[in-house]
C-alpha positions as CSV (number, residue, x, y, z in Angstrom):
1,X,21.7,-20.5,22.9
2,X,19.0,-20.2,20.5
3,X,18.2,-16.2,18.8
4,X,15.1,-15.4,18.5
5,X,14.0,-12.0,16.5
6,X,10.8,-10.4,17.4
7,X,9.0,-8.0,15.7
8,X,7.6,-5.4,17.5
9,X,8.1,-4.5,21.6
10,X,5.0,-2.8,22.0
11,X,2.8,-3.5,25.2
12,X,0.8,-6.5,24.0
13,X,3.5,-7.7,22.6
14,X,5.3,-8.8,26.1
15,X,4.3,-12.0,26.9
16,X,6.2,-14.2,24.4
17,X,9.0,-11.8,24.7
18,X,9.1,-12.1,28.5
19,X,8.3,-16.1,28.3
20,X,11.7,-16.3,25.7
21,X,14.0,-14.6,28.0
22,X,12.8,-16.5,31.1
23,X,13.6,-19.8,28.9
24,X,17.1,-18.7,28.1
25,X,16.8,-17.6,24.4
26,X,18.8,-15.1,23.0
27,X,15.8,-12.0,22.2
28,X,16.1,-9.8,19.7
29,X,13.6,-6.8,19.2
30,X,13.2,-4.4,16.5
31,X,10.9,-2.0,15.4
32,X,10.8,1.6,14.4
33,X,9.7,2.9,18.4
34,X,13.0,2.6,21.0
35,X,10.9,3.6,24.1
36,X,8.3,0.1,23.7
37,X,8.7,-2.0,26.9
38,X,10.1,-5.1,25.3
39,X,13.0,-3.5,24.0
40,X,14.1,-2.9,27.8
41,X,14.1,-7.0,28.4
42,X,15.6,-7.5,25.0
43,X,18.9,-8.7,25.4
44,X,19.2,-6.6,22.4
45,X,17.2,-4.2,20.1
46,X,17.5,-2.4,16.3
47,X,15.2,0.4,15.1
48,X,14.1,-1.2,12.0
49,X,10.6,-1.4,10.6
50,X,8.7,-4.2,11.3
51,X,7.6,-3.9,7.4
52,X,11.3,-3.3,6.3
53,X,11.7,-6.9,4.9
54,X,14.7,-6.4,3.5
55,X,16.2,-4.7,6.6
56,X,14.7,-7.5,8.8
57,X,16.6,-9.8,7.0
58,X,19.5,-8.4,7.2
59,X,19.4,-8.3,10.3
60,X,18.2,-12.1,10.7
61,X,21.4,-12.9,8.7
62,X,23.8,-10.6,10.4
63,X,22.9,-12.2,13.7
64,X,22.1,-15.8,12.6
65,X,18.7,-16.1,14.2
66,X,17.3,-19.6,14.9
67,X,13.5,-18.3,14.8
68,X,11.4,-15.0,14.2
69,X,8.0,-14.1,15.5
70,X,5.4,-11.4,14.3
71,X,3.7,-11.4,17.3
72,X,0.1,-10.0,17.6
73,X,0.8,-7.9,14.5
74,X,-0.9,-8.3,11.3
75,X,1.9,-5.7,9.0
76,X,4.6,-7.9,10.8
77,X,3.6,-10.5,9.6
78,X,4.3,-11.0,6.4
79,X,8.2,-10.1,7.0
80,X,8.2,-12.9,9.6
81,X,7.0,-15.3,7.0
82,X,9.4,-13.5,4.1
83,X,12.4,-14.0,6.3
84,X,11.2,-17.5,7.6
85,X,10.9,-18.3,3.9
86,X,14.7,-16.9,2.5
87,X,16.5,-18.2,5.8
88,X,14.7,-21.9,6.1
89,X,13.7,-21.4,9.3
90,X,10.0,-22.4,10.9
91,X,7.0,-20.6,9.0
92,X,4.6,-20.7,6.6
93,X,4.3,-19.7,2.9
94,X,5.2,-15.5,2.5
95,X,2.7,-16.1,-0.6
96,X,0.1,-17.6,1.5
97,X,0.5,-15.0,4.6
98,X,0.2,-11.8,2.3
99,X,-3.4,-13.2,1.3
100,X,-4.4,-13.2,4.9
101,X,-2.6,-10.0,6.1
102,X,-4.3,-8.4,2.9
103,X,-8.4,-8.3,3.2
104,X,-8.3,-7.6,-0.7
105,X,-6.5,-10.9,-1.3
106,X,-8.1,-12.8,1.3
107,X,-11.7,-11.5,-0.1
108,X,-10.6,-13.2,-3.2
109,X,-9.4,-16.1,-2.0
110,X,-12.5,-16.9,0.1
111,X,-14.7,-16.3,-3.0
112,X,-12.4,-18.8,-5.1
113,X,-12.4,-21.7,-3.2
114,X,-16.0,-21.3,-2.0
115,X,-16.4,-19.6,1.0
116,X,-19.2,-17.2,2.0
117,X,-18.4,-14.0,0.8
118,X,-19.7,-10.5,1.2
119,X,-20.4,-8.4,-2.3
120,X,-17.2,-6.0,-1.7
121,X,-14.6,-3.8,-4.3
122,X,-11.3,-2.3,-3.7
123,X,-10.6,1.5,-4.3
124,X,-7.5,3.9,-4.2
125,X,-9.5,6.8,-5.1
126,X,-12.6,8.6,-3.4
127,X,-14.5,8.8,-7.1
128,X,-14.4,5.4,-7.6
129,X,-16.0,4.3,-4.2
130,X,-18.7,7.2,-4.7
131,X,-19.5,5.3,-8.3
132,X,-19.5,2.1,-6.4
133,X,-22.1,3.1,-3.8
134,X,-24.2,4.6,-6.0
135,X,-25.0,1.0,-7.0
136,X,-24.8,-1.2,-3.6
137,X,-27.5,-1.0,-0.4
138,X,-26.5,0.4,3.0
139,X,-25.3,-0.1,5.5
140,X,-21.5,-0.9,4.4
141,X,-18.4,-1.9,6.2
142,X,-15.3,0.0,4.9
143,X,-11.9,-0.7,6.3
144,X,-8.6,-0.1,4.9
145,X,-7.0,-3.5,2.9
146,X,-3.9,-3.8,5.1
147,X,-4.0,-2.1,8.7
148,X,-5.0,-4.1,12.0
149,X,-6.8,-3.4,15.4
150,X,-9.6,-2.4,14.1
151,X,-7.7,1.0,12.6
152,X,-10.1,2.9,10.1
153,X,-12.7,0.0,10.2
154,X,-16.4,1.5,10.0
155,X,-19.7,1.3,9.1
156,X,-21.1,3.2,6.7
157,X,-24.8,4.4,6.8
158,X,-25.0,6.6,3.9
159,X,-23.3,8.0,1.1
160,X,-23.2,11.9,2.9
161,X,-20.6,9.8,5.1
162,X,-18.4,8.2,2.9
163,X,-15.9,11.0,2.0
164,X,-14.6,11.4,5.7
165,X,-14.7,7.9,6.5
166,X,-13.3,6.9,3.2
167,X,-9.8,9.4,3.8
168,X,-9.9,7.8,7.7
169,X,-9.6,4.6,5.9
170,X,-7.2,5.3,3.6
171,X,-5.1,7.1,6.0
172,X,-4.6,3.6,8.1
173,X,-3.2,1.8,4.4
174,X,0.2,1.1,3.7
175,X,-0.4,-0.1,0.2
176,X,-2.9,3.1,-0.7
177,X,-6.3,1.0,-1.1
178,X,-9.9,0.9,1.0
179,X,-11.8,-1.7,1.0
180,X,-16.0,-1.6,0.8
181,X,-18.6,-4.7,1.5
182,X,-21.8,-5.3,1.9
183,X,-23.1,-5.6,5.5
184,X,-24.1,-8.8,6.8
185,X,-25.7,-9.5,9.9
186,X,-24.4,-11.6,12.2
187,X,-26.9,-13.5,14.7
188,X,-25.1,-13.6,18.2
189,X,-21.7,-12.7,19.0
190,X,-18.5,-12.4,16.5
191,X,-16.0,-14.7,17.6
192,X,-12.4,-13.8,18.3
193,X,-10.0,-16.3,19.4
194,X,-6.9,-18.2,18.1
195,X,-6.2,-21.5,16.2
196,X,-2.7,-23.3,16.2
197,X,-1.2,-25.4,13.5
198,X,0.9,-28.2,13.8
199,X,2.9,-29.9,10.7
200,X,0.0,-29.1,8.6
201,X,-2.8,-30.3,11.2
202,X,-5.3,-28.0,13.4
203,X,-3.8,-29.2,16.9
204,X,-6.0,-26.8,18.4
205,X,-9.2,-24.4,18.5
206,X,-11.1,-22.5,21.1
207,X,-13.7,-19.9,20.4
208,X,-14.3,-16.7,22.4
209,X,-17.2,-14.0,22.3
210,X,-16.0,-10.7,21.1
211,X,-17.4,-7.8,23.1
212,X,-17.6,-4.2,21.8
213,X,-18.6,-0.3,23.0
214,X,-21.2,0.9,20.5
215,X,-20.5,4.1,21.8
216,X,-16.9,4.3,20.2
217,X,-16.7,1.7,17.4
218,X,-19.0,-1.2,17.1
219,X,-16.0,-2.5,15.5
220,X,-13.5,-2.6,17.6
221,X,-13.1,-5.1,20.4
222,X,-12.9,-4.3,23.9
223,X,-13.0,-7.7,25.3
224,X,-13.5,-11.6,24.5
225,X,-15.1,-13.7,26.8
226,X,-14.6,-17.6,26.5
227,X,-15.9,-20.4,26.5
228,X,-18.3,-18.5,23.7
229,X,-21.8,-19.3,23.7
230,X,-22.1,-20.6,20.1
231,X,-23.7,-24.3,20.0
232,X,-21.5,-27.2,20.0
233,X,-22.2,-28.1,16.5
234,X,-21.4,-24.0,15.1
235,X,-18.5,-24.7,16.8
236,X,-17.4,-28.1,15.0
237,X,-18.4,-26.6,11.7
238,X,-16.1,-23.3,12.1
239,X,-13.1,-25.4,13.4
240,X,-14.1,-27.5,10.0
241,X,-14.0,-24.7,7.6
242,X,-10.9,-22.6,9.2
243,X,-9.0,-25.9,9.0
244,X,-10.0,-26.3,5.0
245,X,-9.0,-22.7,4.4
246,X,-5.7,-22.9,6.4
247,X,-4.9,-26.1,4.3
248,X,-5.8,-24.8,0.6
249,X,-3.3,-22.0,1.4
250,X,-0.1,-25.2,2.5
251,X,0.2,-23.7,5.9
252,X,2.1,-25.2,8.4
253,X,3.2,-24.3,11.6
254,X,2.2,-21.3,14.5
255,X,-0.7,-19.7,15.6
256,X,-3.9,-17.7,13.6
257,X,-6.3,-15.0,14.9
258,X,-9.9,-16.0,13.5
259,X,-12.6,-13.8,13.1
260,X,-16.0,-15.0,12.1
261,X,-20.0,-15.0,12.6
262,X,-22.9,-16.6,12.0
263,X,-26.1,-15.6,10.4
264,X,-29.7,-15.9,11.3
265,X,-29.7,-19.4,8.4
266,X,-26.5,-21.0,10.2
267,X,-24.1,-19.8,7.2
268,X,-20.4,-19.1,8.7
269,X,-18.9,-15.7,7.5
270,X,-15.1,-15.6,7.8
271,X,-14.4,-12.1,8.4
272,X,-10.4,-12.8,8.5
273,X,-7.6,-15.4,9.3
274,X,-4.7,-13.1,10.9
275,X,-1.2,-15.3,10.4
276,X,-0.2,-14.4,14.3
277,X,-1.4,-14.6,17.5
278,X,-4.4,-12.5,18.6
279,X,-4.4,-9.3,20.8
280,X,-6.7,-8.2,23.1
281,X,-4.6,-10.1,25.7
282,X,-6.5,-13.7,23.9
283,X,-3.7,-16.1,24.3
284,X,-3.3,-15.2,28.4
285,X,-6.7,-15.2,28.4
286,X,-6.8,-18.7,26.6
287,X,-4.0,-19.9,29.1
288,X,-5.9,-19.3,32.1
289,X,-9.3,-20.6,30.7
290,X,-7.8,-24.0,29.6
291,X,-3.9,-24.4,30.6
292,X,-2.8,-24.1,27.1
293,X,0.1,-21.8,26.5
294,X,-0.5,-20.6,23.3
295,X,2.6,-18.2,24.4
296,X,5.2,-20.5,24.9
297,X,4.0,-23.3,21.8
298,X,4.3,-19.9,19.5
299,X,7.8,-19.2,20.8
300,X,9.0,-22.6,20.9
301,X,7.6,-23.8,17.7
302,X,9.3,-20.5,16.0
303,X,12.4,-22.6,16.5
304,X,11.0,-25.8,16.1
305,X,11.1,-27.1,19.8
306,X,8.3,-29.4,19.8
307,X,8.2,-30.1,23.5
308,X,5.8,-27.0,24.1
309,X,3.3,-28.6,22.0
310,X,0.0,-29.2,24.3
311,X,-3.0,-31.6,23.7
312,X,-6.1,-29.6,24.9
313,X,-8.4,-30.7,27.8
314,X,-11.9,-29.5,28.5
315,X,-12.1,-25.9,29.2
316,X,-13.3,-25.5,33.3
317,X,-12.5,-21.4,33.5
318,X,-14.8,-18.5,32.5
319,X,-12.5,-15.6,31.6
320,X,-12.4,-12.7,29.5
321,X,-9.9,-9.5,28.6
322,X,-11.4,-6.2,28.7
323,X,-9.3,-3.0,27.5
324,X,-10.1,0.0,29.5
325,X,-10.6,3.1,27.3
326,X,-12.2,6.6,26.8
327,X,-15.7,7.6,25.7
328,X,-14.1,11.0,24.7
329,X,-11.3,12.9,23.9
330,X,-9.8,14.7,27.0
331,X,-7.3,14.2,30.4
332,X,-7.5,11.1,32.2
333,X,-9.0,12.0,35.9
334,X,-9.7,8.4,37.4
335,X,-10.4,4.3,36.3
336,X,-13.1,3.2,38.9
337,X,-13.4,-0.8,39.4
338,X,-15.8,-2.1,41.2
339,X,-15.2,-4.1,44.3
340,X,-16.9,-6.7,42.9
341,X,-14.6,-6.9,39.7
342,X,-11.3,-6.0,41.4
343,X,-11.7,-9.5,43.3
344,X,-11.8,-10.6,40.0
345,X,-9.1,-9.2,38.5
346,X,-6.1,-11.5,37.7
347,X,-4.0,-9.7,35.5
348,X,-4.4,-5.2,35.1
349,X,-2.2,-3.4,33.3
350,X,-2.3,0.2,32.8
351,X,-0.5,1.9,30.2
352,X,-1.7,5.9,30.4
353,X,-1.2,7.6,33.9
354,X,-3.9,10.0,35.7
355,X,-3.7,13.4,33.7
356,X,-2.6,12.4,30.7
357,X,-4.1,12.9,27.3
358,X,-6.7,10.3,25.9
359,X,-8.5,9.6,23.0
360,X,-12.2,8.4,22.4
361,X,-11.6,4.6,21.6
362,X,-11.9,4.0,17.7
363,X,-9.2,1.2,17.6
364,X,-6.4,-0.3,19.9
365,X,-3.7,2.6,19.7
366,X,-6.3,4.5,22.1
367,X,-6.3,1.8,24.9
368,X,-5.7,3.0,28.0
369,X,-4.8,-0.1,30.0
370,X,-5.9,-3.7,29.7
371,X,-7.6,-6.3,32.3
372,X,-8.0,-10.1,33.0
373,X,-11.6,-11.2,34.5
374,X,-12.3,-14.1,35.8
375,X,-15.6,-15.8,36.7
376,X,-17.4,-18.0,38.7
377,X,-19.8,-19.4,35.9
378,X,-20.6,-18.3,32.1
379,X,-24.0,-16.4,32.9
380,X,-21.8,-14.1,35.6
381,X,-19.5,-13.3,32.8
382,X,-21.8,-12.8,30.3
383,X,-23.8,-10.3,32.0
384,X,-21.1,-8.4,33.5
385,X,-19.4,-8.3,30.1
386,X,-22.3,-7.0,28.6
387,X,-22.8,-4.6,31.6
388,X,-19.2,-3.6,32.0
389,X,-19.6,0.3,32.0
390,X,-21.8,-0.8,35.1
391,X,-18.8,-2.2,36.8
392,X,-15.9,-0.2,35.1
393,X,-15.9,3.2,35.0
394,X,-12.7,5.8,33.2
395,X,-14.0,9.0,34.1
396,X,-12.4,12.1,31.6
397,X,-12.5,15.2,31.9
């Protein structure tokens, strides 16, 4: 029986974890939270920090592991890669990961090899950024250079902001440092979806429309819709340029979170590469709009079992996650779904209880439950994905 070690157990984190078990693996969890779900399926689990690479390893070599997975987890990551790299087991460069799961790096990166690149700098201390902004146009985007879902990402409109936003930021950082850019404006939506790699070779791509609340953070994703809306050829030329980046930095096998946009003169704006699958629920959501099981090839490939390997076929299914949340801080008195959406429901999961304590959504630690939409055509979904506080309504007192 094969050993699989993943890192992590929270909620989003299920579905390869469940998938492995199901298929007779031999699951391993670990992270530094005992009561996350996929520890209870586990066949066994270790409180040790996804970002403990040196304790992960230890732990891969005490209990000879066939394959690791950093699954929908962009400070994972880089372990899973570190540990890949030490034991020979499936993976892709540790090197080459840290640029991607570091926006200072990756910013770097992009701007050496030629890729559009917003005018940014990278600060440990408050003075510095002050000095810096003094200098640049607003609006910026800060975020911090290491965290993930959308944790202390936001946009600044002044300088009379930047001191609160700036210690939000650098709250979220593991490595101390905040990262500022120029804003650039995207025409359309910002697409969120996820790419997979195959000896070297972009096997697949699939773009989805990332939705937000404006209310809460216009930078944090509360849905994707796909198929996206982009034109055909945006869509050849993004699958170009990912596959020219993910090449230049010799990686090889597994799955990738993209980010990206368009501008009003056609240029394409990477905004990141994550070396993992998505959240947001985007590989089930991928799974149901095409058949492809980005899930099990993830799982499988982690311990190279090629037979999960899919050839994609034209999408025929308009679906889209959407992450049920707060507007505001306060108790949790009722989730109201429309009629009209519950017939569309095809997956719900709900992960605060009535009366319970929420927060106003800033990033995906304050989600409050998570949902699958399907739909009968792609102007249904885009309206009611545009329109969802129309259809879905968490009511807080």
């Amino acid at each position: 029986m094969k050993k699989i070690l993943f890192l992590g157990g929270a909620h989003m984190q299920l579905p390869p974890i469940e998938y492995a078990v199901n298929s007779g693996y031999h699951v391993i969890t670990c992270d530094y939270l005992p009561d996350n779900p996929g520890h209870e399926i586990a066949h066994e689990y270790f409180n040790i920090s996804t970002t403990d690479k040196e304790g992960v390893l230890k732990l891969a070599e005490r209990k000879k592991i066939n394959g690791i997975v950093a699954y929908a987890s962009d400070p994972a990551a880089p372990t899973a890669a570190y540990v890949a790299e030490k034991l020979n087991l499936p993976g892709n460069p540790y090197e080459s990961v840290n640029i991607l799961a570091r926006k200072d790096l990756f910013r770097s990166f992009l701007i050496e090899n030629g890729f559009n690149t917003p005018k940014n700098s990278v600060f440990r201390k408050l003075e510095d950024a002050i000095e810096w902004c003094s200098e640049v146009k607003f609006p910026l985007i800060m975020k911090p250079v290491d965290s993930s879902g959308s944790k202390g990402v936001s946009l600044l409109k002044n300088k009379a902001e930047l001191r609160s936003l700036f210690n939000d930021a650098l709250s979220y950082s593991f490595s101390g440092k905040v990262i500022i850019e120029e804003y650039i404006e995207k025409s359309g939506y910002q697409i969120d979806s996820d790419v997979f790699l195959l000896d070297g070779e972009l096997i697949f791509w699939y773009w989805g429309d990332q939705h937000q609340d404006k209310e809460c953070n216009p930078h944090a994703p509360i849905g994707i819709s796909f198929p996206t809306m982009l034109s055909k050829n945006h869509q050849v030329l993004a699958a170009s340029e990912i596959e020219r980046l993910l090449k230049l930095l010799n990686m090889k096998t597994g799955a990738f979170n993209v980010e990206f946009f368009f501008d009003s003169t056609g240029k394409i704006w990477i905004i990141e590469i994550g070396p993992r699958n998505g959240g947001n629920l985007i590989p089930e959501v991928i799974r149901e709009s095409t058949g492809i099981d980005l899930i099990k090839m993830t799982v499988d490939a982690a311990v190279s079992n090629k037979t999960a390997i899919q050839k994609f076929s034209n999408p025929t299914i308009c679906c889209a996650s959407y992450i049920l949340h707060a507007k505001k801080d306060g108790i949790l008195e009722e989730i109201k779904i429309s009629e009209k959406i519950k017939k569309k429901t095809i997956k719900y999961n709900q992960y605060k209880k009535i009366g319970d304590m929420v927060k106003k959504y800033k990033n995906s630690q304050d989600s409050i439950g998570s949902m699958i939409i399907k739909f009968s055509n792609i102007d249904e979904m885009s309206q009611i994905m545009t329109n969802a506080e129309d259809f879905i309504d968490v009511k807080v007192s």
